[in-house]
C-alpha positions as CSV (number, residue, x, y, z in Angstrom):
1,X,-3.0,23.6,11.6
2,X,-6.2,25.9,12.0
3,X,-6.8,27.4,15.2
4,X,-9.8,29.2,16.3
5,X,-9.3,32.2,19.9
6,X,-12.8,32.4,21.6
7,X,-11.8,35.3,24.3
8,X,-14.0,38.2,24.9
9,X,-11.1,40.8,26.2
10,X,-9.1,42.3,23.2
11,X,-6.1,42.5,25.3
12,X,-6.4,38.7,26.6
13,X,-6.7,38.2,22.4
14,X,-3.8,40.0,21.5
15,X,-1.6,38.6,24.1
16,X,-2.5,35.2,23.7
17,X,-2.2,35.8,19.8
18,X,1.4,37.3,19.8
19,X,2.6,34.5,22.4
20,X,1.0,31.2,20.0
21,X,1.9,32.9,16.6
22,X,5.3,33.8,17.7
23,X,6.2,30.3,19.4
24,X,4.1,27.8,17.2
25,X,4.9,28.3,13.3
26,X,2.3,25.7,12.1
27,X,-0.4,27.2,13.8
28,X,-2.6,29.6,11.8
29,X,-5.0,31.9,13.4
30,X,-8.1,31.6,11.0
31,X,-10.6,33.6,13.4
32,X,-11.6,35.1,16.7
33,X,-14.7,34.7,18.2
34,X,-15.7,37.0,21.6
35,X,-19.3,34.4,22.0
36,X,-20.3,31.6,22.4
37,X,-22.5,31.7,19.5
38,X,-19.8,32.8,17.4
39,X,-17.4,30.5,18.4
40,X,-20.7,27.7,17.2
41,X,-20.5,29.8,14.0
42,X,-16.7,30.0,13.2
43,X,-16.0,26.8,13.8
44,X,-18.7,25.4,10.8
45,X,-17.2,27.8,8.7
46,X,-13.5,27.2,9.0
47,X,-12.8,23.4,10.5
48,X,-10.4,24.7,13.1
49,X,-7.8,21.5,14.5
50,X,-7.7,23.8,17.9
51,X,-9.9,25.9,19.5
52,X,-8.8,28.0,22.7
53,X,-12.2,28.8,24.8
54,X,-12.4,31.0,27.4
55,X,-15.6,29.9,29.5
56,X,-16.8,33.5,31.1
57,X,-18.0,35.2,28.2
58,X,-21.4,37.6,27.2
59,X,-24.3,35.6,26.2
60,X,-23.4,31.8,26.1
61,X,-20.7,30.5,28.0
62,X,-17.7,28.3,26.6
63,X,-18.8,25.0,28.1
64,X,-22.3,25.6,26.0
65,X,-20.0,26.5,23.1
66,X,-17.8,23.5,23.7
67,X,-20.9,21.0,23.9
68,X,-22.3,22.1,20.7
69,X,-18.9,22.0,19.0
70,X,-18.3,18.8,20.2
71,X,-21.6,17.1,19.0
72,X,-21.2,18.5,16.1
73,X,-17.2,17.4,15.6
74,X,-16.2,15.6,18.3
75,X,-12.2,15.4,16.9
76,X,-11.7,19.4,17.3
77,X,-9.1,19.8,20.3
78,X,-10.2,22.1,22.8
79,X,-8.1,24.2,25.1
80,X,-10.4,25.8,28.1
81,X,-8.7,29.5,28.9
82,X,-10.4,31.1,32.4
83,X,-9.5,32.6,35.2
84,X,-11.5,30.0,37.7
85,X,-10.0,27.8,39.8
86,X,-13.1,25.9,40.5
87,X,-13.2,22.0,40.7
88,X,-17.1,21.8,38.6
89,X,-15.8,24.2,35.9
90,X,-13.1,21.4,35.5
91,X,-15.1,18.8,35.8
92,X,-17.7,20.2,33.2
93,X,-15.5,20.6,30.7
94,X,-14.2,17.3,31.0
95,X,-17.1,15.4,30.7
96,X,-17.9,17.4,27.4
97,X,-14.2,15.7,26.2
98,X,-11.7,18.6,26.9
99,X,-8.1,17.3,28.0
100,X,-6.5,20.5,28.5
101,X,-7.4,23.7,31.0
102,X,-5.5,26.8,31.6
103,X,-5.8,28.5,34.6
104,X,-5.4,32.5,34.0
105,X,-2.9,34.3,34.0
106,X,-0.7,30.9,33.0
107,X,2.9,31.5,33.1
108,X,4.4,31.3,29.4
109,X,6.6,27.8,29.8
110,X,2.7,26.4,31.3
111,X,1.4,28.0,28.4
112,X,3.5,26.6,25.5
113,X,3.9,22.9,27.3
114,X,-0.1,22.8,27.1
115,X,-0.3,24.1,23.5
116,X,2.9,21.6,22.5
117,X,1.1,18.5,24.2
118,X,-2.1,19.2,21.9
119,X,-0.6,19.9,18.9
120,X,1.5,16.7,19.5
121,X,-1.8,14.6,19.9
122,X,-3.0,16.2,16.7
123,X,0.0,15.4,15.0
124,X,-0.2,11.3,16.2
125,X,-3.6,11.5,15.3
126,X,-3.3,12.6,11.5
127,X,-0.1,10.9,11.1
128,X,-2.7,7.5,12.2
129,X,-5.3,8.4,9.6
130,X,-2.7,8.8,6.6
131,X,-1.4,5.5,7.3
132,X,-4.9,4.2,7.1
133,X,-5.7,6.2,4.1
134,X,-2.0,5.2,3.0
135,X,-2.8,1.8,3.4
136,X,-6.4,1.7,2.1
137,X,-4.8,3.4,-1.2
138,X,-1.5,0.7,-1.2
139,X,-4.3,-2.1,-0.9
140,X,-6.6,-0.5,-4.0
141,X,-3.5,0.0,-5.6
142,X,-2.3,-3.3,-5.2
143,X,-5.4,-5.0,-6.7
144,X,-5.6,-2.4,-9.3
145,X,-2.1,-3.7,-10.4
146,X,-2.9,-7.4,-10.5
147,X,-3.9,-7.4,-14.0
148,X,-0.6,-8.7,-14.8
149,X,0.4,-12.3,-13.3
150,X,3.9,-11.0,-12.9
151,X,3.0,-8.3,-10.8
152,X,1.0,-10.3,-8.9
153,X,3.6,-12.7,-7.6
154,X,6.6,-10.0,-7.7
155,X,4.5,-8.1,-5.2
156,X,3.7,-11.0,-2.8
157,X,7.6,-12.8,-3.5
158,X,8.9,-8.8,-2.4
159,X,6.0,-7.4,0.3
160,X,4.6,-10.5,1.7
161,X,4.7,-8.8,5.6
162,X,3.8,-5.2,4.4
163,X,0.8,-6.4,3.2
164,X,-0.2,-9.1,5.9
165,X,0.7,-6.1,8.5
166,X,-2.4,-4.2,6.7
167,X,-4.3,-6.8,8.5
168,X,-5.3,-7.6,12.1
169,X,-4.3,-11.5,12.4
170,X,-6.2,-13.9,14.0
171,X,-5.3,-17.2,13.0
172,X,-1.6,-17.7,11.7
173,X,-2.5,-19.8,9.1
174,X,-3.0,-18.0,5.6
175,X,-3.5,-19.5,1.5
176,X,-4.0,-18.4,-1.9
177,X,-6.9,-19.2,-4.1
178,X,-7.1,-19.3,-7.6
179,X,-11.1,-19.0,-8.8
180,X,-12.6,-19.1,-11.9
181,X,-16.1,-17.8,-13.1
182,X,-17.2,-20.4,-15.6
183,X,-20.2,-17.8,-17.3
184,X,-19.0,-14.6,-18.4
185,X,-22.3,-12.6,-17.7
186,X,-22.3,-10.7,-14.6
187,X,-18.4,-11.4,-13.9
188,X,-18.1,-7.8,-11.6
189,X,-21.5,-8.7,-9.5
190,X,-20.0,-12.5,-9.4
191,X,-16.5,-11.6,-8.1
192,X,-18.0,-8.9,-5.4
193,X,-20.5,-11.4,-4.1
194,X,-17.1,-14.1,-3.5
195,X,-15.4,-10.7,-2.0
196,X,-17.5,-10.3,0.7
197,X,-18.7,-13.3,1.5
198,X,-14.9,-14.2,1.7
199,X,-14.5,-11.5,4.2
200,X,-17.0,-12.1,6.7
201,X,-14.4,-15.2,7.5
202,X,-10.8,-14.2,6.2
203,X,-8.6,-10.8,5.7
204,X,-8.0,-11.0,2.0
205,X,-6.9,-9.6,-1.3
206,X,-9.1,-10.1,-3.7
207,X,-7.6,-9.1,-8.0
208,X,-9.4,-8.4,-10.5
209,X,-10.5,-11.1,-13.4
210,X,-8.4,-12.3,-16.4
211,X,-9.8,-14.4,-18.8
212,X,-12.4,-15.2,-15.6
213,X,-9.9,-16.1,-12.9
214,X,-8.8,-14.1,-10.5
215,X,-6.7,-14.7,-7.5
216,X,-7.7,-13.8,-3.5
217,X,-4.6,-13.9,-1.0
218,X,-6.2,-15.5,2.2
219,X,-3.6,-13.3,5.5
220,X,-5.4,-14.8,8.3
221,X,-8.6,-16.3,9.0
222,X,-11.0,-15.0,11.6
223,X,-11.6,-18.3,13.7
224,X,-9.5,-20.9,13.6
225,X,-12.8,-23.5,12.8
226,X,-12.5,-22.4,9.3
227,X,-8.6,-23.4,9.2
228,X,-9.4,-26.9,10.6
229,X,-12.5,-27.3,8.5
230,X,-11.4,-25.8,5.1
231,X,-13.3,-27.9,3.1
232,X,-16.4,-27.6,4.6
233,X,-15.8,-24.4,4.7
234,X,-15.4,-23.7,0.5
235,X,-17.9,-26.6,-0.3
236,X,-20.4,-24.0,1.9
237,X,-19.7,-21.0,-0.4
238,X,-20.1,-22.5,-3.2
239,X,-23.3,-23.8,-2.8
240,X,-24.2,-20.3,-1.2
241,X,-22.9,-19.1,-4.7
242,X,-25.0,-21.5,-7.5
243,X,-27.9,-20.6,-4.7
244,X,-27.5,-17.2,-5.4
245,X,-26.4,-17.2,-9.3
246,X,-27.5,-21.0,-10.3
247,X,-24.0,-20.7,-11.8
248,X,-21.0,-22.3,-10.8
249,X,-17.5,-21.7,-10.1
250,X,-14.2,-23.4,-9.4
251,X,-11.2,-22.9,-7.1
252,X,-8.1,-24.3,-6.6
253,X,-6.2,-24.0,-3.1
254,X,-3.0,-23.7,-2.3
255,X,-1.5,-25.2,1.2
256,X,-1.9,-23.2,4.4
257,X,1.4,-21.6,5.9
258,X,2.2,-19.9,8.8
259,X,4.1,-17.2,7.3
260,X,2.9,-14.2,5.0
261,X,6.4,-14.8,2.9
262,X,5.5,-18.8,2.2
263,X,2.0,-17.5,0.6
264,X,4.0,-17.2,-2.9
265,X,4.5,-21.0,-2.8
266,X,0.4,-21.6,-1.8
267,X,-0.1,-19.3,-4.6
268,X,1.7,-21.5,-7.2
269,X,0.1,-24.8,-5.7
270,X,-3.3,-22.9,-6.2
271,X,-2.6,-21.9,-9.3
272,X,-1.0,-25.8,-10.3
273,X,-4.8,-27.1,-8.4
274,X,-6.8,-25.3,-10.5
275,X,-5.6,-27.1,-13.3
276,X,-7.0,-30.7,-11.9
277,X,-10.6,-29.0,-10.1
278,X,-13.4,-31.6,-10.5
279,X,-15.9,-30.0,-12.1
280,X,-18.5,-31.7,-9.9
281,X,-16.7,-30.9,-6.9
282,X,-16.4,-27.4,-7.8
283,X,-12.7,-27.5,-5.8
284,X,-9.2,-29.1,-5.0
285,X,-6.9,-28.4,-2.2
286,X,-3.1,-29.1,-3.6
287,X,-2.7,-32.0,-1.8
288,X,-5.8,-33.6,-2.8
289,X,-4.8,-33.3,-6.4
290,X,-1.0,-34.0,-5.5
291,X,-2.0,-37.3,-3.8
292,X,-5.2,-38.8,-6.6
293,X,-3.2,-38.4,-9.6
294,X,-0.5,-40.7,-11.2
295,X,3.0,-39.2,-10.0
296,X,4.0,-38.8,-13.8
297,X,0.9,-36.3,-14.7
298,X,1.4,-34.5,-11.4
299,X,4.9,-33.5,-11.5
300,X,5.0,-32.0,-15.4
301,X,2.2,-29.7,-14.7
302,X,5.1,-28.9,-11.4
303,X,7.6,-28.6,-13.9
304,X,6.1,-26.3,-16.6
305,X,5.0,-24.0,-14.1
306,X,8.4,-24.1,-13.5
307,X,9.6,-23.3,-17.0
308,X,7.4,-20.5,-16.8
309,X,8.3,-18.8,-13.9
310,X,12.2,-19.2,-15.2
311,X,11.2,-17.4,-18.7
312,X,9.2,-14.4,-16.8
313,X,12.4,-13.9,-14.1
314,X,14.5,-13.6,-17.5
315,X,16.5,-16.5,-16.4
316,X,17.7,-18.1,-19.6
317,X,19.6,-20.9,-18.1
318,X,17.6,-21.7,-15.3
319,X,14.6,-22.0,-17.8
320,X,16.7,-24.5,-20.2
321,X,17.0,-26.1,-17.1
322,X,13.8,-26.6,-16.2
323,X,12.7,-27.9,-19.6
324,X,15.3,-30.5,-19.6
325,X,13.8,-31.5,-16.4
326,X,10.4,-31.8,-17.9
327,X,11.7,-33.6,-21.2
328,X,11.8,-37.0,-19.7
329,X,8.3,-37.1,-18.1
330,X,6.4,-36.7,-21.6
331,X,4.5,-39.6,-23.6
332,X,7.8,-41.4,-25.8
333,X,4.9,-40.8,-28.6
334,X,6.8,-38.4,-31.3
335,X,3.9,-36.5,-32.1
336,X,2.9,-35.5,-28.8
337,X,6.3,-34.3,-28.2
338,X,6.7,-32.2,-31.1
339,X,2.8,-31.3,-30.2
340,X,4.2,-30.1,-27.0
341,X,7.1,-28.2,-28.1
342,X,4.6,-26.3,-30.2
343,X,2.4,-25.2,-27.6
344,X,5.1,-24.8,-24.9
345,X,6.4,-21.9,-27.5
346,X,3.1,-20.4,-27.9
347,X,2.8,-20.5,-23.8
348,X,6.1,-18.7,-23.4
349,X,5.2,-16.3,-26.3
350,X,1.6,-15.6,-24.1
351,X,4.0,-14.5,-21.2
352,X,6.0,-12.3,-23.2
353,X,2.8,-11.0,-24.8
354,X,1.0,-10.8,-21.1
355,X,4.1,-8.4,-20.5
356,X,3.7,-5.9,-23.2
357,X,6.9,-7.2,-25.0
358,X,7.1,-7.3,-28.7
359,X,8.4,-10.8,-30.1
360,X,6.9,-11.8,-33.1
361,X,9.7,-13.8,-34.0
362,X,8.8,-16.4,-31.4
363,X,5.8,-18.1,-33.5
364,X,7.3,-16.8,-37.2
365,X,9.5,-20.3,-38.0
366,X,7.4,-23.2,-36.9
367,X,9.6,-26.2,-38.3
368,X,8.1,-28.5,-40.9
369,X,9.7,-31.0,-41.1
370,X,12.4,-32.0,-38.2
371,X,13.6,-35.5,-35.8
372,X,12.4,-35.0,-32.1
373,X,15.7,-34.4,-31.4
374,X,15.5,-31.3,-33.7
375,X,12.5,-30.2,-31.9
376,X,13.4,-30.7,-28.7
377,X,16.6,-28.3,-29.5
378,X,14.3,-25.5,-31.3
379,X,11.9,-25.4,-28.5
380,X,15.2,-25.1,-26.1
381,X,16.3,-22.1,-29.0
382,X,12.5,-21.0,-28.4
383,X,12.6,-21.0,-24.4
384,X,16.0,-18.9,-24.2
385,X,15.2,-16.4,-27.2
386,X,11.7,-15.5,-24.5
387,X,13.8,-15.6,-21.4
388,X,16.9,-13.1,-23.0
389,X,13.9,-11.0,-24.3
390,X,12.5,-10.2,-21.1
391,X,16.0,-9.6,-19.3
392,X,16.5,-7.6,-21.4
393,X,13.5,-5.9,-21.6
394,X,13.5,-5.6,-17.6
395,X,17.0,-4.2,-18.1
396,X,16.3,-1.7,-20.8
397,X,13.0,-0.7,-19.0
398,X,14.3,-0.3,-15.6
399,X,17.4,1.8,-16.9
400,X,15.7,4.4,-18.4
401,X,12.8,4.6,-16.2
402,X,15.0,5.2,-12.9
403,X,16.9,8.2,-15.2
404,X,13.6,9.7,-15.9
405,X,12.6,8.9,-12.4
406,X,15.5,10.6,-11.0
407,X,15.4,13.9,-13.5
408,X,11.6,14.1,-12.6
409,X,12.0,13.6,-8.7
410,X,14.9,16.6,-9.0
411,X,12.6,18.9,-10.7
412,X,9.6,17.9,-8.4
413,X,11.0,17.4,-4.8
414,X,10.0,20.9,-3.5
415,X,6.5,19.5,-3.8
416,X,4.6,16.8,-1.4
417,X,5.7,13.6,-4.3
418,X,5.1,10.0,-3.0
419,X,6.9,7.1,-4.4
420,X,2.9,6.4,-6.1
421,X,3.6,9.8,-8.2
422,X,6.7,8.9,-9.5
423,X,5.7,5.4,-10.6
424,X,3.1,7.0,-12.5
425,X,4.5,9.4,-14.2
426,X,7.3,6.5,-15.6
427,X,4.4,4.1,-16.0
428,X,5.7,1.4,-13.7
429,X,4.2,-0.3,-10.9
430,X,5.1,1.2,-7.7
431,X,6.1,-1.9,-6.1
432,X,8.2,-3.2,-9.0
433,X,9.5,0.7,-9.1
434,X,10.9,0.6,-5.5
435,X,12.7,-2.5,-6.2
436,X,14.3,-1.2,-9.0
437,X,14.9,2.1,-7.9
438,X,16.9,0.9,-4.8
439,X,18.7,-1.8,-6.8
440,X,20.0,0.8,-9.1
441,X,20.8,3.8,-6.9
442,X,21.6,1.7,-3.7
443,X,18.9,3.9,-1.9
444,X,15.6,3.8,-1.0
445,X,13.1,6.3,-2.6
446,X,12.4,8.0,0.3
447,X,16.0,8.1,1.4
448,X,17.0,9.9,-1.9
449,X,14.1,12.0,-1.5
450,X,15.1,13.2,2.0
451,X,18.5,13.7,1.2
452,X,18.0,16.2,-1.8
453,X,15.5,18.3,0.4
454,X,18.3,18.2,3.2
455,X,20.8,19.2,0.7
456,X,18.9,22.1,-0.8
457,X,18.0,22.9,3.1
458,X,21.0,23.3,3.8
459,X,22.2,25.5,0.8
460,X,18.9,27.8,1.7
461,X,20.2,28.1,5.2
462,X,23.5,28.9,4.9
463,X,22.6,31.7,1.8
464,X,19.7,33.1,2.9
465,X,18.1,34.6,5.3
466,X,14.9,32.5,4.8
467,X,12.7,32.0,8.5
468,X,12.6,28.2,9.0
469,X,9.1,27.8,7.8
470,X,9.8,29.0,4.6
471,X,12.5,26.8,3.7
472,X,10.3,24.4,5.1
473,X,7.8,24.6,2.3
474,X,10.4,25.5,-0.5
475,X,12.0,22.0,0.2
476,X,9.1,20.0,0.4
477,X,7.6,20.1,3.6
478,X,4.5,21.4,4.9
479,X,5.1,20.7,8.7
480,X,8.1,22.9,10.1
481,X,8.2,20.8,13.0
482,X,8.6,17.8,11.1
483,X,11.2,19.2,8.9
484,X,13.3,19.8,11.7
485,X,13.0,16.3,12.9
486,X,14.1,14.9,9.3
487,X,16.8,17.7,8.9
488,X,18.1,16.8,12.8
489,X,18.2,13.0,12.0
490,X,20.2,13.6,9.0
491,X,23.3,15.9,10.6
492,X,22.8,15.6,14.0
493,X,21.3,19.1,14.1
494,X,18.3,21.4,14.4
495,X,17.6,23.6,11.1
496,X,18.2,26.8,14.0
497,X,21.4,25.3,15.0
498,X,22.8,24.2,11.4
499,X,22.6,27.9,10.4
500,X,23.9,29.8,13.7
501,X,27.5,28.8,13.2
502,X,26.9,29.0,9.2
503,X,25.5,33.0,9.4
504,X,28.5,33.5,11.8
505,X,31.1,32.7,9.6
């Protein structure tokens, strides 16, 4: 942290200087000002965190000082230094934002107490804007990575209350939406218009288009008139859309649930919607569709999505499983069953493909001339071959990339590395790369993170003599303070008191 001394006495400066420096590690002294005006001047040049004003000084006084600093950046903390004991110098100050004011000469524990409250705040208050700039970038990220379907559901099957906490609920009630852009021209200004007119009513995700759909994760609505009105509420927007484009668009809705974790299960009935929309209508909730079509019809569009999800998980048997369950609610007719079996295949070989998998093999021995029977046993063949390709892709994939991860991660950990670097550099989603990471090594990332910085601590403390901020930065971390609260919840000691009895013996 940056601190800036306004005092006009050089011994006052040198005192105060040798007391902070020597007691506060983190704090660097990047300039001392014996003015007002100066103080005004340093500040715009460096971007001090804390600024120590004394108010008597030559010229213009601290509380001037402080009221320009202040309108200028009202989040620099401010420590008032004077020898004064008067109630409106207090007051003054205070009004201008100021929470903290030394009376001189302060006694050294009064001293450091004062500096150790405002660093604290400092502290809370960075540690609140990285987990908003943490969370802005998880979000982007998030959106970034829905290009792939299977992402896009391992991420909401995995992190459903992660990502719902990144939003301030109103109403409990949340849904997924699949929508689809029918004319390609204009598709980005098309999807940012739905964005935000989605947003003056719901916290949402919004992904990106594929083949012009693209899915929006309703968390919470904002009023709970749009929950008890929802189709009034999408008929609205999309007339506010053809208004705005003279184009239209269609969505299918999944159910409302109370729970961020049952919003994978809205997502599938959205996405099993959008394949009965009324192209009049423009929409279909689930239900609506579940409840106007013939029982038969409904339930194998159910069931393939079924198969589907089977051959993408890698399970094999659960996706022979499924198919046999869909079997019996084709037409009897023999051509459309073998018609089917056909494009079932080139379905599953569109997942495999839509994963980056290589499997020609899939589409290379279309059958000319075989019984149902024989069909129905080669699109079984066809189904399992996918399904064993992408386990063992998934297995293959996941192997390697958590050896790499863990060779890169030991050669990198002295440096500030987030589990978003390490993806990256494996080319893996981050999400899908925490689940495997922990699966494999039984830990999370950060926890095998923390414990080879501890471990290397510990070696630097014991064999060196090293001060405690520079072990600090050689195992990762910039903060002293908060290394020391790391290494202490690790072995039950501070950094100081781990290498006492160490240096002893």
């Amino acid at each position: 942290m940056k601190w800036l001394m306004v005092e006009d006495e050089m011994i006052e400066r040198e005192g105060l200087k040798k007391m902070v420096t020597d007691q506060f590690t983190e704090l660097k002294l990047i300039g001392e000002a014996v003015s007002g005006r100066e103080a005004i001047d340093l500040a715009k040049e460096h971007h001090p965190d804390l600024i120590t004003m004394d108010i008597k000084m030559p010229g213009m006084d601290g509380i001037q000082a402080v009221k320009e600093i202040k309108a200028w950046n009202p989040d620099i903390e401010i420590i008032m230094m004077t020898a004064y004991n008067e109630f409106e110098y207090a007051r003054e100050v205070m009004r201008q934002g100021v929470q903290e004011y030394v009376l001189k000469p302060a006694k050294k524990s009064e001293l450091y107490a004062t500096f150790q409250r405002v660093l604290n705040g400092i502290a809370e208050k960075r540690q609140k804007e990285n987990e908003g700039q943490d969370k802005q970038a998880i979000l982007s990220l998030i959106q970034s990575n829905w290009m792939q379907a299977y992402f896009t559901e391992r991420v909401m099957e995995h992190y459903p209350e992660e990502l719902a906490s990144f939003f301030p609920a109103s109403s409990g009630k949340g849904c997924a939406m699949i929508v689809h852009l029918d004319d390609p021209q204009g598709y980005e200004e098309q999807q940012v218009w739905i964005k935000e007119e989605l947003e003056k009513s719901t916290y949402c995700l919004v992904g990106p288009i594929q083949s012009g759909h693209f899915p929006v994760w309703v968390f919470a609505f904002k009023d709970e008139e749009k929950v008890a009105n929802l189709s009034k509420w999408i008929r609205t927007t999309l007339q506010r859309f053809q208004s705005a484009f003279q184009k239209k668009i269609t969505i299918g809705i999944g159910n409302l649930y109370n729970e961020p974790s049952q919003l994978i299960h809205s997502y599938h009935e959205a996405v099993i919607a959008m394949a009965f929309v009324n192209l009049q209508k423009g929409y279909v909730l689930y239900d609506e569709a579940k409840s106007q079509l013939a029982p038969g019809a409904f339930n194998r569009v159910v069931q393939e999505k079924k198969i589907y999800e089977a051959v993408r998980s890698g399970d094999s048997d659960l996706a022979i499983h499924q198919f046999e369950q869909l079997w019996p609610l084709l037409d009897e007719g023999v051509e459309e069953r073998i018609s089917y079996c056909k494009d079932l295949v080139h379905a599953v070989y569109g997942i495999i493909k839509e994963m980056g998998i290589a499997e020609q093999s899939l589409l290379s021995d279309f059958p000319e001339e075989m019984n149902p029977s024989d069909w129905r046993k080669w699109a079984v063949q066809k189904v399992a071959q996918a399904s064993d390709g992408i386990r063992s892709w998934k297995h293959v994939t996941s192997k390697d990339a958590i050896w790499e991860a863990e060779e890169w991660i030991k050669s990198h950990f002295e440096e500030p590395i987030t589990l978003e670097d390490v993806a990256e550099h494996v080319s893996l989603s981050p999400y899908y790369f925490s689940k495997i990471f922990k699966e494999r090594l039984n830990k999370s990332f950060v926890d095998y993170l923390t414990d080879l910085r501890v471990v290397k601590a510990k070696e630097l403390l014991t064999t060196t003599d090293k001060p405690l901020k520079e072990i600090s930065q050689l195992v990762g971390y910039k903060d002293p303070n908060y290394f020391s609260r790391v290494f202490k919840k690790r072995m039950g000691v501070t950094p100081s008191e781990y290498r006492v009895p160490s240096m002893k013996s």
